[in-house]
Biopython code that builds the backbone (N, CA, C, O; Angstrom):
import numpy as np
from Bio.PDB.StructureBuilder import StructureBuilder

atoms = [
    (1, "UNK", "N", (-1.584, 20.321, 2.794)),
    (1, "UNK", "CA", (-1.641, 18.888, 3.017)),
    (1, "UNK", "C", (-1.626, 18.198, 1.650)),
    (1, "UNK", "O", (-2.628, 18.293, 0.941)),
    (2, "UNK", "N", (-0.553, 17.506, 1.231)),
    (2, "UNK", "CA", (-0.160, 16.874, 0.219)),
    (2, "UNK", "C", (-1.225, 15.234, -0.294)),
    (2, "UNK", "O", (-0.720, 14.217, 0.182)),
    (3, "UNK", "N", (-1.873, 15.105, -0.718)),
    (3, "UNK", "CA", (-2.854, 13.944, -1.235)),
    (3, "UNK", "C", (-2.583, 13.560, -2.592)),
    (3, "UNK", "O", (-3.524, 13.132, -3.261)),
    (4, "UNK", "N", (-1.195, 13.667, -3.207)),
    (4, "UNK", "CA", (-0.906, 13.739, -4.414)),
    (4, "UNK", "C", (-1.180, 12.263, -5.082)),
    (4, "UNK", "O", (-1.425, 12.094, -6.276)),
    (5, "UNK", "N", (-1.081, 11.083, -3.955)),
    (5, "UNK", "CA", (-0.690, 10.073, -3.793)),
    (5, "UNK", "C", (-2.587, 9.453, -4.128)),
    (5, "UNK", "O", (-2.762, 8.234, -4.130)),
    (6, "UNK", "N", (-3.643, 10.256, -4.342)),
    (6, "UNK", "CA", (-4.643, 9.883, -4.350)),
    (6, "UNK", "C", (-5.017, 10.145, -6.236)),
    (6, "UNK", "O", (-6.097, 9.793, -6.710)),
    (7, "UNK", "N", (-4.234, 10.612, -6.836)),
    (7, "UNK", "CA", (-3.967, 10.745, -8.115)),
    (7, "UNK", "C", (-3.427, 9.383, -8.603)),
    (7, "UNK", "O", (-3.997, 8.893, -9.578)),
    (8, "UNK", "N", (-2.581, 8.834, -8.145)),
    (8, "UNK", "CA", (-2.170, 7.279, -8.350)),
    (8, "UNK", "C", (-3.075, 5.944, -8.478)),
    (8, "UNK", "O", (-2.812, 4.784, -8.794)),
    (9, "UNK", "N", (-4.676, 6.856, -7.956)),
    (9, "UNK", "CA", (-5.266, 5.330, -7.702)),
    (9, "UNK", "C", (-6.188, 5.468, -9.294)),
    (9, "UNK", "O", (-6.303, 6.397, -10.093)),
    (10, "UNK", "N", (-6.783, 3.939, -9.256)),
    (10, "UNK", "CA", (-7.757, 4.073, -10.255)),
    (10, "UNK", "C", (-9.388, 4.573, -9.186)),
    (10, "UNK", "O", (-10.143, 3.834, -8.555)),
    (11, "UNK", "N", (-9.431, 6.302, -9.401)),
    (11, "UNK", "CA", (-10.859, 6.479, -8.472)),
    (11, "UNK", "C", (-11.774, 7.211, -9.571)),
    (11, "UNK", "O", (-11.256, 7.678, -10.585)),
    (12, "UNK", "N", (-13.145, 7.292, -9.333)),
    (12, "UNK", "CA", (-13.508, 8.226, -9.991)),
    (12, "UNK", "C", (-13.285, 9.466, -9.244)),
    (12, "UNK", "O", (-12.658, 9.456, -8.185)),
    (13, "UNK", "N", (-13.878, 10.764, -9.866)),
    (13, "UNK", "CA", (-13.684, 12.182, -9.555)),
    (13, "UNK", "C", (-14.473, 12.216, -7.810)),
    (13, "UNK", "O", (-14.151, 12.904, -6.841)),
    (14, "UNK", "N", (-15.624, 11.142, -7.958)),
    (14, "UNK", "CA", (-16.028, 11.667, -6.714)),
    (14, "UNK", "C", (-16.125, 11.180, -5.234)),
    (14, "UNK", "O", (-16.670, 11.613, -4.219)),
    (15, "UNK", "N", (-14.878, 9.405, -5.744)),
    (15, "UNK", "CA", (-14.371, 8.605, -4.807)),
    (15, "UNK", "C", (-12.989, 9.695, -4.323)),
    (15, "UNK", "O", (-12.870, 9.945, -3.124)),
    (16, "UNK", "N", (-12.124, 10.220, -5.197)),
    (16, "UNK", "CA", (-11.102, 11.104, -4.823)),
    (16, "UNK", "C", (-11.480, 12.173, -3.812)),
    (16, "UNK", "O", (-10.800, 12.559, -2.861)),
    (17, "UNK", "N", (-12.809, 12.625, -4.223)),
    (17, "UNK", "CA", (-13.206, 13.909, -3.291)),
    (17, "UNK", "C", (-13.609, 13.292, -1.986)),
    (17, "UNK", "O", (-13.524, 13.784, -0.860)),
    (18, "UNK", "N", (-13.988, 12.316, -2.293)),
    (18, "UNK", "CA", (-14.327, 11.760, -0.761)),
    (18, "UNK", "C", (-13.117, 10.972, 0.028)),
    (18, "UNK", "O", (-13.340, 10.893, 1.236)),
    (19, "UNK", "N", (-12.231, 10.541, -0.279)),
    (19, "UNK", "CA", (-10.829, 10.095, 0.299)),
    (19, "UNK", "C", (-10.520, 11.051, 0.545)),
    (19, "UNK", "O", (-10.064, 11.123, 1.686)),
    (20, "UNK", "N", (-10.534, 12.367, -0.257)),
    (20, "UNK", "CA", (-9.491, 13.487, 0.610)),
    (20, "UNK", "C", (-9.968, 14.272, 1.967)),
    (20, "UNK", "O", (-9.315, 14.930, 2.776)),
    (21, "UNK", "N", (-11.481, 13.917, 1.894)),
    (21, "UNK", "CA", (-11.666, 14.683, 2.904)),
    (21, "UNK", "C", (-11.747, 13.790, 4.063)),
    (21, "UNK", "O", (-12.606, 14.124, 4.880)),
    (22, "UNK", "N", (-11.011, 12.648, 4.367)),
    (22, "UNK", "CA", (-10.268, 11.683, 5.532)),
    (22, "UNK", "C", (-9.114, 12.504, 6.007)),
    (22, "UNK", "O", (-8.568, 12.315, 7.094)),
    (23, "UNK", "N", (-8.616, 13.815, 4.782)),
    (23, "UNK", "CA", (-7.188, 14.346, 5.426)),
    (23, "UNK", "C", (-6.229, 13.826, 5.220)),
    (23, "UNK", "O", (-5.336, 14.633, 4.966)),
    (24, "UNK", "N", (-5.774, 12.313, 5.182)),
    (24, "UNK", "CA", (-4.375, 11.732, 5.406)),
    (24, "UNK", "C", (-3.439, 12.120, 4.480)),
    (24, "UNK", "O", (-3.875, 12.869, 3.606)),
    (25, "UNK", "N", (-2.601, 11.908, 4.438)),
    (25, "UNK", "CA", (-1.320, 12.249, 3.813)),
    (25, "UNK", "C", (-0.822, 11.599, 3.240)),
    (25, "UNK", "O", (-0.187, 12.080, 2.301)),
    (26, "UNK", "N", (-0.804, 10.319, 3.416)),
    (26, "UNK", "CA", (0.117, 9.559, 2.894)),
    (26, "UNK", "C", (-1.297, 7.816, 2.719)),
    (26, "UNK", "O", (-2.248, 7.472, 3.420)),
    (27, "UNK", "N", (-0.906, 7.445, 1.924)),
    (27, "UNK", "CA", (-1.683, 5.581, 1.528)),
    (27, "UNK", "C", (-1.610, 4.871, 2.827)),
    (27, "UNK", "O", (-2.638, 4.214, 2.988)),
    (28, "UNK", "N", (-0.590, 4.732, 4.035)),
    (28, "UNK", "CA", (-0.592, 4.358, 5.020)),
    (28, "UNK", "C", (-1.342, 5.012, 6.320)),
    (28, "UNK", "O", (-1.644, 4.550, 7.420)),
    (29, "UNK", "N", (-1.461, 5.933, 5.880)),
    (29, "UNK", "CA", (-2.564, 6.841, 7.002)),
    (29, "UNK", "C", (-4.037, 6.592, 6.424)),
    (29, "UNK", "O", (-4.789, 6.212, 7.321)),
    (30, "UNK", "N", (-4.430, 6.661, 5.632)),
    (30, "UNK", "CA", (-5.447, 5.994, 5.019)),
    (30, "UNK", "C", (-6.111, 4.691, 5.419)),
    (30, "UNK", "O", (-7.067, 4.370, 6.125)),
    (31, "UNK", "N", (-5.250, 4.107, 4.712)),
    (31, "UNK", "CA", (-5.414, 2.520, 5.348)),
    (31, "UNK", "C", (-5.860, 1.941, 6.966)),
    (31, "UNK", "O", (-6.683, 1.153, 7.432)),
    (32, "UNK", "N", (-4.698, 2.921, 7.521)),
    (32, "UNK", "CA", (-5.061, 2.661, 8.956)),
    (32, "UNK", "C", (-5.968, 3.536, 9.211)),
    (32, "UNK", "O", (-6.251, 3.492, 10.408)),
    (33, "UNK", "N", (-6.474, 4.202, 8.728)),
    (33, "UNK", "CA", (-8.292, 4.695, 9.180)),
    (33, "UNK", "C", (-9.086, 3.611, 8.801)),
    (33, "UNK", "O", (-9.872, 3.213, 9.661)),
    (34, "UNK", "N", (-9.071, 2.916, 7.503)),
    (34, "UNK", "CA", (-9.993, 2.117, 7.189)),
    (34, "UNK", "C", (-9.876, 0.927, 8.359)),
    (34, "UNK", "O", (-10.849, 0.471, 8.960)),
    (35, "UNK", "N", (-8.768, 0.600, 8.519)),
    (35, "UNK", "CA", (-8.223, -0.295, 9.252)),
    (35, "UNK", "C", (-8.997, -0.180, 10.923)),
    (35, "UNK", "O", (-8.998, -1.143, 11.690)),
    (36, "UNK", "N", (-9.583, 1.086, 11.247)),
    (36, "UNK", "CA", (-9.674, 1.366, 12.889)),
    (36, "UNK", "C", (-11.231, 1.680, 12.765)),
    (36, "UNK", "O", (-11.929, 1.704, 13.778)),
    (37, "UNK", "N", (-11.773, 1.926, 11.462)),
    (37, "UNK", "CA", (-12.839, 1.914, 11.579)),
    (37, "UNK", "C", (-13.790, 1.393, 10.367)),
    (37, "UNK", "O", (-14.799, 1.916, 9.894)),
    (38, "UNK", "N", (-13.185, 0.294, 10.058)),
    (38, "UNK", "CA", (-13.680, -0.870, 8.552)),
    (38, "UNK", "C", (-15.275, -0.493, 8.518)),
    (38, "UNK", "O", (-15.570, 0.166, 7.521)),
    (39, "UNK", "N", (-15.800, -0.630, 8.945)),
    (39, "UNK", "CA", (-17.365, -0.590, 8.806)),
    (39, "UNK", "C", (-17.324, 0.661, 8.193)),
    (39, "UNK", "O", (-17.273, 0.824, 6.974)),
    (40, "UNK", "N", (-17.345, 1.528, 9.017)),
    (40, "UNK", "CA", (-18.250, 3.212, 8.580)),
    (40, "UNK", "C", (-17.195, 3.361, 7.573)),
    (40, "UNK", "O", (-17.778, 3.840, 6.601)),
    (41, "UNK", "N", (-15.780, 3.188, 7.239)),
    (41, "UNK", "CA", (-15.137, 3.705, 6.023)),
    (41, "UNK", "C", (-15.502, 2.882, 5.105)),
    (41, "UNK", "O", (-15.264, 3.479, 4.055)),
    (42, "UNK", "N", (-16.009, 1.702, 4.820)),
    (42, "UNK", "CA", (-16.528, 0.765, 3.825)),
    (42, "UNK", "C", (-17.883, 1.471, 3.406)),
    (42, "UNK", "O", (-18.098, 1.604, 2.201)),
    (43, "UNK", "N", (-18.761, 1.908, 4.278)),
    (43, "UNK", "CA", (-19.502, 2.727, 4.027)),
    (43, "UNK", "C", (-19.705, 3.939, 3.267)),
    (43, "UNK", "O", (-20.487, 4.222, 2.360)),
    (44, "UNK", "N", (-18.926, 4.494, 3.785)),
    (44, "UNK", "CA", (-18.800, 6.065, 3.432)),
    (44, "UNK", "C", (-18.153, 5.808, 1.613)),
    (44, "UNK", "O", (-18.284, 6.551, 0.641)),
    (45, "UNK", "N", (-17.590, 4.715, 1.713)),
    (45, "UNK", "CA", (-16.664, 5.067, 0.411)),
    (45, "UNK", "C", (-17.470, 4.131, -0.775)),
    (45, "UNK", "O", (-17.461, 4.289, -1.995)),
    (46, "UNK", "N", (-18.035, 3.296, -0.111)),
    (46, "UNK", "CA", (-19.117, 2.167, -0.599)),
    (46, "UNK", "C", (-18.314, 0.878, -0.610)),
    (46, "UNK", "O", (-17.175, 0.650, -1.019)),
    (47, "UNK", "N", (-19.380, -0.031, 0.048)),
    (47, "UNK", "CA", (-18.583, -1.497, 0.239)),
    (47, "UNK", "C", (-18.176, -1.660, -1.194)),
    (47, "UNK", "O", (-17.030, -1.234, -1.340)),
    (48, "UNK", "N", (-18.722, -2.145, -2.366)),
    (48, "UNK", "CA", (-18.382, -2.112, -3.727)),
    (48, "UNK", "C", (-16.983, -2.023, -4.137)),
    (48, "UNK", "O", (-16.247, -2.672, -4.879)),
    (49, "UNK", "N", (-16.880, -1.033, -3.422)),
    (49, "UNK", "CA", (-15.385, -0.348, -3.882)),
    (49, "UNK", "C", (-14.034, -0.403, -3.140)),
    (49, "UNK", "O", (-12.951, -0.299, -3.716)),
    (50, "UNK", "N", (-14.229, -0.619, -1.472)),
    (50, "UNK", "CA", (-13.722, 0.091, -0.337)),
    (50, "UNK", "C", (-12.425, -0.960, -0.711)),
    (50, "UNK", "O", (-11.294, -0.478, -0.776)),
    (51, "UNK", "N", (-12.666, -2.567, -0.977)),
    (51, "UNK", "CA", (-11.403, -3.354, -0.961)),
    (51, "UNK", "C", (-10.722, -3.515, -2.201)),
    (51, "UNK", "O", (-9.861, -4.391, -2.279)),
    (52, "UNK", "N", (-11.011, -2.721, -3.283)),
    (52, "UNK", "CA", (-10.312, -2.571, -4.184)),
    (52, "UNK", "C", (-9.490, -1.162, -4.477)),
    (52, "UNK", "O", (-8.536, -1.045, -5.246)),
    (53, "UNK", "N", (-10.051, -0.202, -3.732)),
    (53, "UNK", "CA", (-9.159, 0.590, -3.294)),
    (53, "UNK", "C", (-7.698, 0.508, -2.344)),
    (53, "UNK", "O", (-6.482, 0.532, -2.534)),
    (54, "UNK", "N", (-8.646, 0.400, -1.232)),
    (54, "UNK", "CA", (-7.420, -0.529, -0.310)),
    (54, "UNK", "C", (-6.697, -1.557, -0.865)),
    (54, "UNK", "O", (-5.881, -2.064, -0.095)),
    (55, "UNK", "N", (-6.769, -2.125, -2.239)),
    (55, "UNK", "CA", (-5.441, -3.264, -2.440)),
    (55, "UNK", "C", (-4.901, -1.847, -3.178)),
    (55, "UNK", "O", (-3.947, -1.168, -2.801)),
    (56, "UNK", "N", (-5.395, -1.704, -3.830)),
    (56, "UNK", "CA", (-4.519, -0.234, -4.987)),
    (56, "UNK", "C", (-4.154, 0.748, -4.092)),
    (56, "UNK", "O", (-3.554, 1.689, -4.610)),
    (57, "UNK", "N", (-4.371, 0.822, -2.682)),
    (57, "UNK", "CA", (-3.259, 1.959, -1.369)),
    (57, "UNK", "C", (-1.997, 0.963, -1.195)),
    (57, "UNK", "O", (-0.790, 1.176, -1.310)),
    (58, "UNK", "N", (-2.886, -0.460, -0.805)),
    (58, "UNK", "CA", (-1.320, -1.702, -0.648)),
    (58, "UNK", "C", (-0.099, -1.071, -1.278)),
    (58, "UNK", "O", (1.002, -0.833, -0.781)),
    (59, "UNK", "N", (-0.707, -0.797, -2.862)),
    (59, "UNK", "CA", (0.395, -1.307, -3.718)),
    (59, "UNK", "C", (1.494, 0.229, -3.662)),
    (59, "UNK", "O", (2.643, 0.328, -4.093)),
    (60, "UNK", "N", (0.818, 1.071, -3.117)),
    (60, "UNK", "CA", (1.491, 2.649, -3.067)),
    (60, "UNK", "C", (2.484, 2.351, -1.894)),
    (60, "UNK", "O", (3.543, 2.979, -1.900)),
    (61, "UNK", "N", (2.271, 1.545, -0.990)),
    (61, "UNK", "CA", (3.414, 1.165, 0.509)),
    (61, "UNK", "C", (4.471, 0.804, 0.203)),
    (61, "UNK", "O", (4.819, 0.015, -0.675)),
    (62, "UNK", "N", (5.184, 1.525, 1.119)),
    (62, "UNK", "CA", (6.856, 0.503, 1.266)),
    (62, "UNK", "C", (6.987, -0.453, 1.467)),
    (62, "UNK", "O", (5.903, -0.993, 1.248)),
    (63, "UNK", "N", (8.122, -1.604, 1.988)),
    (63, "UNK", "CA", (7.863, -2.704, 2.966)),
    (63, "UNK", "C", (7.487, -2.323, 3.754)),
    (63, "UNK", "O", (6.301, -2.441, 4.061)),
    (64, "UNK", "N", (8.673, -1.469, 4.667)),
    (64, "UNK", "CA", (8.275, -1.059, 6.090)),
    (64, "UNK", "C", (6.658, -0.808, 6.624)),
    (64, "UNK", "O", (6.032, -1.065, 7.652)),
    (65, "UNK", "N", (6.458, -0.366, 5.732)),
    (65, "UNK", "CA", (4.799, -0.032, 5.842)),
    (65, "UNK", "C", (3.775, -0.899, 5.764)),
    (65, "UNK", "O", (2.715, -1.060, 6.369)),
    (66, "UNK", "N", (4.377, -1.452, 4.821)),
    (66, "UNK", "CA", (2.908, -3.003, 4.724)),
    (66, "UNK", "C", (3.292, -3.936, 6.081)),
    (66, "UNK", "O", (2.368, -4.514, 6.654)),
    (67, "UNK", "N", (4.575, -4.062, 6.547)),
    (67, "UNK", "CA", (4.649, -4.619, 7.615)),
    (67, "UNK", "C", (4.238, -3.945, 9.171)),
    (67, "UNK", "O", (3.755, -4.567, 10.117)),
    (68, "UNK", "N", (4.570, -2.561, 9.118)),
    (68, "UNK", "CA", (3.485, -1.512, 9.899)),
    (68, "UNK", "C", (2.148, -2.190, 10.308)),
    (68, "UNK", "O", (1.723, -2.741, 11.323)),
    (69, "UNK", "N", (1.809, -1.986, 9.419)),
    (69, "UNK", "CA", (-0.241, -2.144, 8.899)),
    (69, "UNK", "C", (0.160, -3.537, 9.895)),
    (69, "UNK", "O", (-0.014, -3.456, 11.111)),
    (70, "UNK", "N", (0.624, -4.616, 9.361)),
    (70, "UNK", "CA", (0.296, -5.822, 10.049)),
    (70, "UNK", "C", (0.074, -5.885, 11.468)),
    (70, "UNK", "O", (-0.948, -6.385, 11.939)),
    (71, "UNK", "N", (1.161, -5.309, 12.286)),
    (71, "UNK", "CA", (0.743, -5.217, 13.644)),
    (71, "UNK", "C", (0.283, -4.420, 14.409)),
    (71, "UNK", "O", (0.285, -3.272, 13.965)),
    (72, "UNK", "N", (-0.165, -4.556, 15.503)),
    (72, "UNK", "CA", (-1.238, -3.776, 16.362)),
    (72, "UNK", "C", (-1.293, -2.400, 16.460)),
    (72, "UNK", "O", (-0.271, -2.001, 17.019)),
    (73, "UNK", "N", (-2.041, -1.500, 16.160)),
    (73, "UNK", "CA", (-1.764, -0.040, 16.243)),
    (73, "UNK", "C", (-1.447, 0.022, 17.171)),
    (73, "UNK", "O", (-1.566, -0.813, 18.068)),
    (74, "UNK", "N", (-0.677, 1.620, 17.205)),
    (74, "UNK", "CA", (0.215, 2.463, 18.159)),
    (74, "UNK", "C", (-0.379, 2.737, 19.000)),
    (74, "UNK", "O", (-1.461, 2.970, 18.459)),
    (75, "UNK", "N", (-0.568, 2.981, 20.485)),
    (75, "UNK", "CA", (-1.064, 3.325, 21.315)),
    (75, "UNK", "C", (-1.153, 4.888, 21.707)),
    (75, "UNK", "O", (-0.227, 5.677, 21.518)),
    (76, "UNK", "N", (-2.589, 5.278, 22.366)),
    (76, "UNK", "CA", (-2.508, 6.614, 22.576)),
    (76, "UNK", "C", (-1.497, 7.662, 23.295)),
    (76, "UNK", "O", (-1.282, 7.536, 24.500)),
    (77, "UNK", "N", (-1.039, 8.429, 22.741)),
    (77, "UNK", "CA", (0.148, 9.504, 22.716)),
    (77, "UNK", "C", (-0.583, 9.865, 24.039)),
    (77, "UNK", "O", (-1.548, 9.300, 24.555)),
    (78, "UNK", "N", (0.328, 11.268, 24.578)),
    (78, "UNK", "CA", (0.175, 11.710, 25.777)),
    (78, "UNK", "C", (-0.976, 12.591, 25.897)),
    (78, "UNK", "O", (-1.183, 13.175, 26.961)),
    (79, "UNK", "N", (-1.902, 12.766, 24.682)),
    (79, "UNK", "CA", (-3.571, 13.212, 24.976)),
    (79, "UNK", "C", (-4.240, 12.446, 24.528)),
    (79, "UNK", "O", (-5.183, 12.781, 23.811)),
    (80, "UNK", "N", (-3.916, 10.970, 24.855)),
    (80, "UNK", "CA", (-4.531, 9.897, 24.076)),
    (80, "UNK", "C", (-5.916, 9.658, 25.357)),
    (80, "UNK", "O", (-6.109, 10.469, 26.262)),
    (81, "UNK", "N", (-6.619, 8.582, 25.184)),
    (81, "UNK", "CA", (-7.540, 8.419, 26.251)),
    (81, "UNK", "C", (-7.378, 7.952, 27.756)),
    (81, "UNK", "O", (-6.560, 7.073, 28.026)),
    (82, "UNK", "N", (-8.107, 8.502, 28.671)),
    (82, "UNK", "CA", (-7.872, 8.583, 30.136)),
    (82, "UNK", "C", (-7.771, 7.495, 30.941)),
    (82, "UNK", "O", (-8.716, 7.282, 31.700)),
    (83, "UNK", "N", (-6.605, 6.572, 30.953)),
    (83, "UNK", "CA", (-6.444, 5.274, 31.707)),
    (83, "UNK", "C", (-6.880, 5.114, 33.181)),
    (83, "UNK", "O", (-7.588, 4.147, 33.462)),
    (84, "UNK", "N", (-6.478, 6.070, 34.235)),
    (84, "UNK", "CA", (-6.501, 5.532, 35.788)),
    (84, "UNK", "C", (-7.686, 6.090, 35.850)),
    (84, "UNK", "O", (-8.153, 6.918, 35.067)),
    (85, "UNK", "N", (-8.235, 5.575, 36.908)),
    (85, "UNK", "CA", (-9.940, 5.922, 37.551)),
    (85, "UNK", "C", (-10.220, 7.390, 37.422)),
    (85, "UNK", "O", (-9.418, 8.312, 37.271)),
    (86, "UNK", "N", (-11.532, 7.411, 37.514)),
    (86, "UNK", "CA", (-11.917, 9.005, 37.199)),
    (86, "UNK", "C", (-12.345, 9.708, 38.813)),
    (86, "UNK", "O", (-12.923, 9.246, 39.797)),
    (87, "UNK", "N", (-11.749, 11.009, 38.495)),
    (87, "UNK", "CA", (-11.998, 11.430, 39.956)),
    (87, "UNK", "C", (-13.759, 11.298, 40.682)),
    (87, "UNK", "O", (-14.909, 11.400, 40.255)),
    (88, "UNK", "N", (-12.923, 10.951, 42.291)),
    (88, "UNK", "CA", (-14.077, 10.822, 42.932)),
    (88, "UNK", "C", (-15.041, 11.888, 42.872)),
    (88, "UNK", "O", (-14.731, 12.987, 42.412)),
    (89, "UNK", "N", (-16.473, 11.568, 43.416)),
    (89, "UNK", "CA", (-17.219, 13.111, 43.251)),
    (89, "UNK", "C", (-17.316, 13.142, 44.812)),
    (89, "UNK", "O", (-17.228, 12.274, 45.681)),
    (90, "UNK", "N", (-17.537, 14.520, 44.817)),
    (90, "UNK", "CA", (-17.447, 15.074, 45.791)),
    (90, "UNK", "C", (-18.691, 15.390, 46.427)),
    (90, "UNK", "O", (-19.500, 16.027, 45.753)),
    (91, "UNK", "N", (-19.017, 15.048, 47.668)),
    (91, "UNK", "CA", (-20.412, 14.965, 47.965)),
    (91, "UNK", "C", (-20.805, 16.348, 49.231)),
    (91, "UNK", "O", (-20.395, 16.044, 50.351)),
    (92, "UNK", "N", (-21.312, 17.347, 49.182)),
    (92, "UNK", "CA", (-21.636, 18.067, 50.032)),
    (92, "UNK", "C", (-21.916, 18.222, 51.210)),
    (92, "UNK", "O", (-23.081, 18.605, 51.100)),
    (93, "UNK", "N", (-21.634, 18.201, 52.623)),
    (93, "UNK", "CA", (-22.519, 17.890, 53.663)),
    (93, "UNK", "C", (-22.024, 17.710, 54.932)),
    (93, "UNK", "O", (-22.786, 17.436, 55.859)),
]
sb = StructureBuilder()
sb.init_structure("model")
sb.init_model(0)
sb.init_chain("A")
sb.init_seg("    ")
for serial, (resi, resn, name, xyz) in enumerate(atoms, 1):
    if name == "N":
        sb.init_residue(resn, " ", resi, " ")
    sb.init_atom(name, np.array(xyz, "f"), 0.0, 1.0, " ", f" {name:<3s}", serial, name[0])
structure = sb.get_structure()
């Protein structure tokens, strides 16, 4: 898993270790974690820091991508979460 792209930012040694272990791959996968869960990743990374990172991921994006980010995330794939009613229970008797 390629994070090469976390070498580009201004981080210290132990903001880097902690971005990588989010996993993402790429400045736009990133983002949209911070993006889906702003609180606890502002946290984890320290408020202090979290939106000056995130402008210095901005600046790693394509267009296509910064225009991405703008609108509504993608919806859950086909093991995404369970839409129609949950089965009835079944009562003994």
């Amino acid at each position: 898993m390629s994070q090469e792209y976390l070498n580009d930012l201004n981080l210290s040694d132990e903001e880097r270790a902690k971005l990588a272990k989010f996993g993402a791959k790429t400045p736009k996968a990133l983002l949209s974690m911070r993006r889906a869960s702003r609180e606890a990743f502002d946290d984890y990374v320290g408020r202090g820091r979290a939106e000056a990172i995130a402008s210095e991921l901005e600046k790693l994006l394509t267009d296509e991508e910064r225009e991405a980010l703008k609108g509504p995330p993608r919806g859950a794939g086909k093991l995404g979460a369970r839409l129609e009613p949950s089965p009835r229970k079944r009562t003994s008797g």
